[in-house]
C-alpha positions in Angstrom: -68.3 41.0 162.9 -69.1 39.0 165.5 -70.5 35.3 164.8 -71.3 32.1 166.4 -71.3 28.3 165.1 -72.4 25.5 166.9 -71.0 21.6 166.0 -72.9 18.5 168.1 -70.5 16.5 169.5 -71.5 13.2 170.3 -68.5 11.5 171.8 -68.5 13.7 174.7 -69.5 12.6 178.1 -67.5 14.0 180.9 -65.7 16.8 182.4 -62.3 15.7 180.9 -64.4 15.9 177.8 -65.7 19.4 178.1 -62.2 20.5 179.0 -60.0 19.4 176.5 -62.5 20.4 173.7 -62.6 23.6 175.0 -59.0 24.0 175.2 -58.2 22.9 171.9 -61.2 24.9 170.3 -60.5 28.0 172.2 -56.7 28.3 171.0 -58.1 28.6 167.3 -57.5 31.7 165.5 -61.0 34.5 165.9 -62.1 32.0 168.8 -63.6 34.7 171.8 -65.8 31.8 173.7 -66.5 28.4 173.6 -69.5 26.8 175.7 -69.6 23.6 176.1 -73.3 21.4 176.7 -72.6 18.5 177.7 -76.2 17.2 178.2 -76.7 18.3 174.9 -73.2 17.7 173.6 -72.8 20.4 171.8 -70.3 23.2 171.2 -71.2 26.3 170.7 -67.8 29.0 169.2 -68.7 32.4 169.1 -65.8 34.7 167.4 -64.9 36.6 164.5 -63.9 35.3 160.5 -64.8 31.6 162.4 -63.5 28.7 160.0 -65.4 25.6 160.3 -62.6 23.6 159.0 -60.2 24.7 161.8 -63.1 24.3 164.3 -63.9 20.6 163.2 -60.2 20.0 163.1 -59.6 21.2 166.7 -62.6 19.1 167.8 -60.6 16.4 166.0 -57.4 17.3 168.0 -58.9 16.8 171.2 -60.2 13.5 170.1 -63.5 13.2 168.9 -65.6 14.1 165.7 -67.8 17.4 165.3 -70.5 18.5 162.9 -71.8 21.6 162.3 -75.2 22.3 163.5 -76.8 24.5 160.6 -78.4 27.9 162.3 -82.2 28.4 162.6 -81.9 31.6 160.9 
């Protein structure tokens, strides 16, 4: 099943940023797409059986700190 999280990411600011969050974050097991918002900075992972705790720690990896947005719904 197919489901999306989204973390804010406040340490981001630039393109170098946006890629090497979304490289670290896409290589995570069930990961299909990551968007990254910079003006927003926020991540948003869609996938399937998503882990927030490899998520987080992928955000980690690529150098800054996450948090899960809880959804609206």
């Amino acid at each position: 099943m197919k489901e999306s999280l989204t973390f804010s990411v406040p340490g981001m600011s630039c393109d170098h940023c946006k890629q090497a969050v979304s490289h670290e974050v896409g290589g995570v097991r069930g990961v299909s797409d990551v968007d990254v918002d910079l003006a927003c900075k926020l991540v948003r992972v869609s996938g399937e059986d998503l882990q927030e705790s490899e998520l987080l720690a992928a955000i980690e990896e690529a150098g800054y700190e996450g948090v899960l947005v809880p959804s609206a719904g």
